[in-house]
N, CA, C and O atoms as a MOPAC input file, in Angstrom:
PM7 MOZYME 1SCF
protein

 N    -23.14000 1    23.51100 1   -14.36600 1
 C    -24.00400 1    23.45000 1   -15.51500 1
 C    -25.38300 1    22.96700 1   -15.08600 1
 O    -25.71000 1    22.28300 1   -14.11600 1
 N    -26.10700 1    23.50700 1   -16.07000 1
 C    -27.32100 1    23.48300 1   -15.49900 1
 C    -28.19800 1    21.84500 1   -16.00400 1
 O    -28.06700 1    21.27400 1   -17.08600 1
 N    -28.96700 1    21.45700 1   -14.96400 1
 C    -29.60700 1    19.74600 1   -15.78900 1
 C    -30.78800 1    20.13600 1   -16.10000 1
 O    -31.33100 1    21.06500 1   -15.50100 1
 N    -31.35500 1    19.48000 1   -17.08400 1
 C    -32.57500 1    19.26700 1   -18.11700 1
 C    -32.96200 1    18.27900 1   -18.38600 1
 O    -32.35200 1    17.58200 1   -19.19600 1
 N    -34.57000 1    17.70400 1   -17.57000 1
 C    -34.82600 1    16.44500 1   -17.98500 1
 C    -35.24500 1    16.31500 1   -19.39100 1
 O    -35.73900 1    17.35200 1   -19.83400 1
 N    -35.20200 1    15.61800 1   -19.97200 1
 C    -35.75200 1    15.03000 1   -21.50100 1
 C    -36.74400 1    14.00500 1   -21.51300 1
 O    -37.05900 1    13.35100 1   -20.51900 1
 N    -37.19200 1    13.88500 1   -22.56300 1
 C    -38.45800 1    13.20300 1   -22.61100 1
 C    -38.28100 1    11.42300 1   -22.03400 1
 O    -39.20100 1    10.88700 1   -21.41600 1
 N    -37.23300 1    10.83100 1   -22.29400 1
 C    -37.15400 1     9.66400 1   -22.23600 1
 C    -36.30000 1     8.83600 1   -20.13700 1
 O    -35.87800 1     7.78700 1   -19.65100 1
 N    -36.61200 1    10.57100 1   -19.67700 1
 C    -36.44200 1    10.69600 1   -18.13900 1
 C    -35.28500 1    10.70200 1   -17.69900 1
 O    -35.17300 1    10.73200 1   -16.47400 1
 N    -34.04200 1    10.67400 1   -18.54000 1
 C    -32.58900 1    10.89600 1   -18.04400 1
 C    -32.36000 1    12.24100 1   -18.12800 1
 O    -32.89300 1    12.96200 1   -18.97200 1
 N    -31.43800 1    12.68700 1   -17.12600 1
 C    -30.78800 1    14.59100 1   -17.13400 1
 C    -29.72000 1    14.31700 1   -18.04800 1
 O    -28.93600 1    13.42200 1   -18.36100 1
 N    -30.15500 1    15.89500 1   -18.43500 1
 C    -28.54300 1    16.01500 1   -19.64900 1
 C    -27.90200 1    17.35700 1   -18.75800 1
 O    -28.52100 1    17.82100 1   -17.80000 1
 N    -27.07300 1    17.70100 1   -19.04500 1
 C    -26.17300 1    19.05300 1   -18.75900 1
 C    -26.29300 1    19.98200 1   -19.90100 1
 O    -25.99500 1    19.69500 1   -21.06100 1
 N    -26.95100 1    21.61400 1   -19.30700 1
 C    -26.83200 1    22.12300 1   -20.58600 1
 C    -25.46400 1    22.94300 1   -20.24600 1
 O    -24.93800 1    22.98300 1   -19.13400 1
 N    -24.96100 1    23.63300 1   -21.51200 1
 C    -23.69100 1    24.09400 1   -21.96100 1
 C    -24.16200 1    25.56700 1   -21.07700 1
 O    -25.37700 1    25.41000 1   -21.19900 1
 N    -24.06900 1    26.48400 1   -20.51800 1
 C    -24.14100 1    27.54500 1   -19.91500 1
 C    -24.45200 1    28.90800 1   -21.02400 1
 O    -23.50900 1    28.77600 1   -21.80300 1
 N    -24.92200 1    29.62700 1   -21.31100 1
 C    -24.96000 1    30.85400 1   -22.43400 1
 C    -23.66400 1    31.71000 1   -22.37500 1
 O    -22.91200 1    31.98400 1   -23.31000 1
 N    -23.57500 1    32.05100 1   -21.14800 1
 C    -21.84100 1    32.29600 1   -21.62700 1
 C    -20.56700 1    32.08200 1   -21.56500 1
 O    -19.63400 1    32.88200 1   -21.50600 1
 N    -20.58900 1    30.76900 1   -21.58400 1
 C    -19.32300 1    29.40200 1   -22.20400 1
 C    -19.60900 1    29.29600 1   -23.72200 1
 O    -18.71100 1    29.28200 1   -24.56400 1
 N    -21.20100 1    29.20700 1   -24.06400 1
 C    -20.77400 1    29.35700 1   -25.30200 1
 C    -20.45400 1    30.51400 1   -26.01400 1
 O    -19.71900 1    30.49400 1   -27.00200 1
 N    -21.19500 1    31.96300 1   -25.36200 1
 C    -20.46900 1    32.93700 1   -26.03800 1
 C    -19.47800 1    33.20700 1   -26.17100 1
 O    -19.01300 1    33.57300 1   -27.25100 1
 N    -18.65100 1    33.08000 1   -24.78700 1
 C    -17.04100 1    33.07200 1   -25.25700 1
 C    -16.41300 1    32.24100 1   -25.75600 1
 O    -15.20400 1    32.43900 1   -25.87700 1
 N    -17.12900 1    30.72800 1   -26.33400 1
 C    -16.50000 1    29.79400 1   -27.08100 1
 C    -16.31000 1    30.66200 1   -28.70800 1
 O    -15.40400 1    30.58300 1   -29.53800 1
 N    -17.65600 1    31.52300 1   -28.69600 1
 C    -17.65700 1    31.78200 1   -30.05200 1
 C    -16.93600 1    33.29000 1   -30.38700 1
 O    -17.10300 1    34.05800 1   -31.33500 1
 N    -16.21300 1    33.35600 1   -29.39300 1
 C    -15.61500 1    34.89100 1   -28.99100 1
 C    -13.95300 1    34.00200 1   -29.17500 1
 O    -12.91900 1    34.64500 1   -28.99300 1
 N    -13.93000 1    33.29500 1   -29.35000 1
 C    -12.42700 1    32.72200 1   -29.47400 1
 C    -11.91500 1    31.86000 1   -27.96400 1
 O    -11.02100 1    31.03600 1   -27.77600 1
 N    -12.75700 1    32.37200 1   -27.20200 1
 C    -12.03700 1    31.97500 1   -25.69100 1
 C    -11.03200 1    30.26200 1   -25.65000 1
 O    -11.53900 1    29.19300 1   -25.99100 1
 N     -9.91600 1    30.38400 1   -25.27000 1
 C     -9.59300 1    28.97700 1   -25.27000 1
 C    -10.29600 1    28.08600 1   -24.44400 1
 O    -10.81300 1    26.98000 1   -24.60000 1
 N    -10.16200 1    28.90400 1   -23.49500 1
 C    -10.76500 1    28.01200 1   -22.20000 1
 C    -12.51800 1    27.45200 1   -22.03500 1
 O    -12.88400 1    26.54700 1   -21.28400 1
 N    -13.42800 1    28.28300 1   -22.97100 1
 C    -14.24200 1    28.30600 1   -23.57100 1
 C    -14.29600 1    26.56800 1   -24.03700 1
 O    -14.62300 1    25.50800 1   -23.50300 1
 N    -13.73900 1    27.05200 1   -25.41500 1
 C    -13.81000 1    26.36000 1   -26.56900 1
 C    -13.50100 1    24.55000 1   -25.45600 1
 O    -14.38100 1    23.69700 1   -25.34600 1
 N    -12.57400 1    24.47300 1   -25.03900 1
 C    -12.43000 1    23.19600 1   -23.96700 1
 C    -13.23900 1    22.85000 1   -23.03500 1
 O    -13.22100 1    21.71500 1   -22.55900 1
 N    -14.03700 1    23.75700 1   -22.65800 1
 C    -15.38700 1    22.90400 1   -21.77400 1
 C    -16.41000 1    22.41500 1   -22.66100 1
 O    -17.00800 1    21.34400 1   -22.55700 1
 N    -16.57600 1    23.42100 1   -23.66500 1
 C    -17.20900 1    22.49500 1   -25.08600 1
 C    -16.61000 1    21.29500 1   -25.46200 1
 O    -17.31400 1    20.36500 1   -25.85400 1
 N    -15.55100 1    21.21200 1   -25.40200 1
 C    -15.26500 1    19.74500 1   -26.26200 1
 C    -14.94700 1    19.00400 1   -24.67900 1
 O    -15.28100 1    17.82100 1   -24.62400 1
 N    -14.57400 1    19.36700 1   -23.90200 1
 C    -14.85700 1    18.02500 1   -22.67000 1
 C    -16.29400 1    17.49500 1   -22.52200 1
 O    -16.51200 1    16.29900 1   -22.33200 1
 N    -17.29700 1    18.44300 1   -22.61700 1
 C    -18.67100 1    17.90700 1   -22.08700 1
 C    -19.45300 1    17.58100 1   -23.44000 1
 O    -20.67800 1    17.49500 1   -23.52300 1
 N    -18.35200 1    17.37800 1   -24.71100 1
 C    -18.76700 1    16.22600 1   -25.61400 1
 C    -18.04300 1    15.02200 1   -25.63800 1
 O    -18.63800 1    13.97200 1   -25.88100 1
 N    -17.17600 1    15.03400 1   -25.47800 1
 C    -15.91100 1    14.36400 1   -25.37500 1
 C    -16.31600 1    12.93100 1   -25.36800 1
 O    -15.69400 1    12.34700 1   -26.25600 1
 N    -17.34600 1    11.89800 1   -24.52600 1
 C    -17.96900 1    10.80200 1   -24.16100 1
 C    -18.58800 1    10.50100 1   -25.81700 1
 O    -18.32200 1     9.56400 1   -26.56900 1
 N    -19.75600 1    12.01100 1   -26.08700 1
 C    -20.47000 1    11.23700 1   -27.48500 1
 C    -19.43100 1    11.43900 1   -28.49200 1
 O    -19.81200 1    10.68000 1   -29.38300 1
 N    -18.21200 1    12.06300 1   -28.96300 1
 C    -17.56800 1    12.02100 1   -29.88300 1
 C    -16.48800 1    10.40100 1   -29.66000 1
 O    -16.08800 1     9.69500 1   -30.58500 1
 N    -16.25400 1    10.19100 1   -28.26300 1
 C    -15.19800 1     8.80600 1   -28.53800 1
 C    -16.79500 1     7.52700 1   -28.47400 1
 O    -16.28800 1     6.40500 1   -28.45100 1
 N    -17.63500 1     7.45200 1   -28.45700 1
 C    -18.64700 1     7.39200 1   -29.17600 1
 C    -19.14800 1     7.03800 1   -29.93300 1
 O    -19.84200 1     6.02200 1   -29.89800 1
 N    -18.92300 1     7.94800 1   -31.14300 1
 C    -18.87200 1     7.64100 1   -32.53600 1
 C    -17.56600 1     7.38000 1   -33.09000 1
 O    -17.36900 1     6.70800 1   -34.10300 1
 N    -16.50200 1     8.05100 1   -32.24500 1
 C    -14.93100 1     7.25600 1   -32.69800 1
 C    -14.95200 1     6.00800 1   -32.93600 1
 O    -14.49800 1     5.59200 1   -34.00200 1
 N    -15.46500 1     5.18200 1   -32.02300 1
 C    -15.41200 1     3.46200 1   -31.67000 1
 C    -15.69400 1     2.73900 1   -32.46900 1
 O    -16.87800 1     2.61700 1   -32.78600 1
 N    -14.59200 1     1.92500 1   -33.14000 1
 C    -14.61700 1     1.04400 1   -34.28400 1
 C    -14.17900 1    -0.32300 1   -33.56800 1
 O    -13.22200 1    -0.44600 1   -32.80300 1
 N    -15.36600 1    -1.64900 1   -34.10300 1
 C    -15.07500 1    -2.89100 1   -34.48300 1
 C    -13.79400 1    -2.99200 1   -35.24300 1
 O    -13.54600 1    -2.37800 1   -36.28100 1
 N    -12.91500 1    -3.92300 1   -34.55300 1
 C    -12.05600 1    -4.33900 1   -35.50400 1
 C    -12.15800 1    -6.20400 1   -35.03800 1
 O    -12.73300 1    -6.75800 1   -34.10100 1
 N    -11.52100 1    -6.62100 1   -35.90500 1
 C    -11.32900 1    -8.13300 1   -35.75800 1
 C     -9.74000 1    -9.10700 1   -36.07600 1
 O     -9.21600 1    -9.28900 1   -37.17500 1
 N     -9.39500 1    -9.46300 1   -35.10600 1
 C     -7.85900 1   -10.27700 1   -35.54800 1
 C     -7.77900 1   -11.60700 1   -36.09600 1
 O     -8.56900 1   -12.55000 1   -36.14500 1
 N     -6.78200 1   -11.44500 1   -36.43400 1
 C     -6.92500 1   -12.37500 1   -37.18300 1
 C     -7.54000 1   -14.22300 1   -37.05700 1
 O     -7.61800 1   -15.06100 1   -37.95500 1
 N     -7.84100 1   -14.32200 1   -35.78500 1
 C     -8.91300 1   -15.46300 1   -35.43100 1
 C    -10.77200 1   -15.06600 1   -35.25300 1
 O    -11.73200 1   -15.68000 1   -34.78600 1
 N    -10.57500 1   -13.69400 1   -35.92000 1
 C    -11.98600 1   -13.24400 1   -36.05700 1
 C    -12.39800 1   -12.56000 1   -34.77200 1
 O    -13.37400 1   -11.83000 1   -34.94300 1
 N    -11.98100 1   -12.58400 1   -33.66000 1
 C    -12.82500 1   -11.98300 1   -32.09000 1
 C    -12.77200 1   -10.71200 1   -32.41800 1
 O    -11.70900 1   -10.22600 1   -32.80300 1
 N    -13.72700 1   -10.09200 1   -32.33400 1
 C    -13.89000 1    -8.82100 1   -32.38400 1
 C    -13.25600 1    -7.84700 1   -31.23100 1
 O    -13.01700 1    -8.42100 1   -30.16800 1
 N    -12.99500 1    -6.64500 1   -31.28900 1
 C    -12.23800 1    -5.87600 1   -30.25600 1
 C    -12.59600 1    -4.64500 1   -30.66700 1
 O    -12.69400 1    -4.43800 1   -31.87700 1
 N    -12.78800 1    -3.87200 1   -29.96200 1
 C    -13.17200 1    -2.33000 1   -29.87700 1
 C    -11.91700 1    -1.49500 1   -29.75200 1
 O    -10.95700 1    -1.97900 1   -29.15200 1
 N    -11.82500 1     0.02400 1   -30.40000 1
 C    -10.66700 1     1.02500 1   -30.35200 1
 C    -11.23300 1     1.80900 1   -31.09400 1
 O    -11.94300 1     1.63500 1   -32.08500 1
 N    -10.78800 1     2.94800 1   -30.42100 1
 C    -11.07900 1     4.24000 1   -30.66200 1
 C    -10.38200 1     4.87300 1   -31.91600 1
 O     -9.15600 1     4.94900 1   -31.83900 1
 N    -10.98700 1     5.34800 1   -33.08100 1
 C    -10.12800 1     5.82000 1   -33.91100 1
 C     -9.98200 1     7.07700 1   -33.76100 1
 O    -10.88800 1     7.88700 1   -33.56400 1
 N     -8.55800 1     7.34500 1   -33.86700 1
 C     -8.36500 1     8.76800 1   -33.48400 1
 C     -8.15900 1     9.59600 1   -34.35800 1
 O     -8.13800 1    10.80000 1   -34.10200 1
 N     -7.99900 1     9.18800 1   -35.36300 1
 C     -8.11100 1     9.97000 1   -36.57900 1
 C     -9.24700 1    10.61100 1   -37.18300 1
 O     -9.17600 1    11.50100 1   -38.03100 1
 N    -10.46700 1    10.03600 1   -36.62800 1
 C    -11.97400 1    10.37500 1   -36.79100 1
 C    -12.48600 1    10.97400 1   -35.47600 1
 O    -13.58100 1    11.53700 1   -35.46100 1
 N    -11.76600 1    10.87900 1   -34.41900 1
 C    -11.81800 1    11.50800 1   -33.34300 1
 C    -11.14300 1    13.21700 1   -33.70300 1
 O    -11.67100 1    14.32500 1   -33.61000 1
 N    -10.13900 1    12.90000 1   -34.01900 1
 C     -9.35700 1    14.43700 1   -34.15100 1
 C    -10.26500 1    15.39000 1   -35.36500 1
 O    -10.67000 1    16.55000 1   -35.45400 1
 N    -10.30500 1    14.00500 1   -36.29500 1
 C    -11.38200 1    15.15700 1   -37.29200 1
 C    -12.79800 1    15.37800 1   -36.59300 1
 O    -13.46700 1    16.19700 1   -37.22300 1
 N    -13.36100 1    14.93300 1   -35.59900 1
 C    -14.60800 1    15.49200 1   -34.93900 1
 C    -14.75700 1    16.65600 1   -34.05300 1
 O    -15.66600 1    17.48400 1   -33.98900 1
 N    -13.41700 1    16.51300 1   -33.23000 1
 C    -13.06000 1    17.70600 1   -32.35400 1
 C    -12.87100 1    18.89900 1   -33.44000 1
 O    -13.64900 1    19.85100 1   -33.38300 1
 N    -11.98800 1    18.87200 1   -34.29800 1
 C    -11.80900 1    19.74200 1   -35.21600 1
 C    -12.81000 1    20.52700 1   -35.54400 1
 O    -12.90500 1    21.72300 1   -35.26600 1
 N    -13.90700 1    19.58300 1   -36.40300 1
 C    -15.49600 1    19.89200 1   -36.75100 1
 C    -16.50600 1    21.31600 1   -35.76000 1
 O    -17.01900 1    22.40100 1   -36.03300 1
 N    -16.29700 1    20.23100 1   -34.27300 1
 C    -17.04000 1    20.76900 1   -33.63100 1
 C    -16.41800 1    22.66000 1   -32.97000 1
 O    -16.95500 1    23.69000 1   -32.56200 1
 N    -14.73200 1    22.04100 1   -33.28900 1
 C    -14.22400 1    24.13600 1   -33.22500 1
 C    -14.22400 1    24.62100 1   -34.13200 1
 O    -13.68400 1    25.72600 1   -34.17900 1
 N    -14.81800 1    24.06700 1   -35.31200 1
 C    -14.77300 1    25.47900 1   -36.48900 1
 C    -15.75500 1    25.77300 1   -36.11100 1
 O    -15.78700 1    26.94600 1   -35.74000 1
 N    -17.17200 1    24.92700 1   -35.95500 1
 C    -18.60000 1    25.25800 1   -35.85000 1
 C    -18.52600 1    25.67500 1   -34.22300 1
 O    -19.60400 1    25.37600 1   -33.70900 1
 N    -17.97700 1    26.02800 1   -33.64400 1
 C    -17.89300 1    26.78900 1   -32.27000 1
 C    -17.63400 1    28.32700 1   -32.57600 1
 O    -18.18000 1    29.31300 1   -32.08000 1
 N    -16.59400 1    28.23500 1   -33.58200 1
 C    -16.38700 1    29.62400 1   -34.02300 1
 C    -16.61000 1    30.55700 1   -35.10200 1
 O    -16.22700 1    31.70500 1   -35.32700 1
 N    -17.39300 1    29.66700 1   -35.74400 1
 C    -18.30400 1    30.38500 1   -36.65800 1
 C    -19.90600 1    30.65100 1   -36.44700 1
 O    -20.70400 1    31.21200 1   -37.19700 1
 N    -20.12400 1    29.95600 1   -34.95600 1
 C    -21.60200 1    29.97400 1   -34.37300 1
 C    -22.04500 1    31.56200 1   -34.45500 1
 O    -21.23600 1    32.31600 1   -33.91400 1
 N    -22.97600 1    32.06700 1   -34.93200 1
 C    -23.46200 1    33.47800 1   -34.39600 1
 C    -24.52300 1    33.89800 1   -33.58900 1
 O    -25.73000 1    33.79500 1   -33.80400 1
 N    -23.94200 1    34.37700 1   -32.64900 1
 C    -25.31800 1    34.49200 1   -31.70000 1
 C    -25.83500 1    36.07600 1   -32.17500 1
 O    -25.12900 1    37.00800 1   -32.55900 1
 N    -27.12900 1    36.03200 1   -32.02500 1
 C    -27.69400 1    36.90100 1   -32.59100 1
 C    -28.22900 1    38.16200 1   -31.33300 1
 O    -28.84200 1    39.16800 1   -31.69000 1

């Protein structure tokens, strides 16, 4: 995959043009390099504060908001239209 600096001077990885076309072509194998090379910002936003019962806070991943994100991101993989 190809890197792209951004304004704030870190490289990102872009997604390749046709990984995503065949993501949006149904490809399985596709559709899974898409969600691995999000995979970091979706557990991410998974990550919930919780606190026990002496108050210390502790971090965990909710996976239930995880599964509904992956989900999200393959409908909108396969309803993407490239023009």
């Amino acid at each position: 995959m190809k890197r792209q600096s951004t304004n704030n001077g870190s490289n990102s990885v872009l997604i390749p043009f046709d990984i995503i076309s065949a993501a949006s072509q149904g490809d399985a194998d596709a559709i899974k390099k898409i969600l691995t090379h999000y995979r970091g910002y979706i557990l991410t936003l998974s990550t919930r504060r919780l606190y026990d019962a002496s108050g210390m806070p502790s971090q965990c991943i909710d996976h239930e908001l995880r599964n509904r994100l992956e989900a999200k991101l393959m409908s909108k993989i396969l309803t993407f239209n490239i023009a």
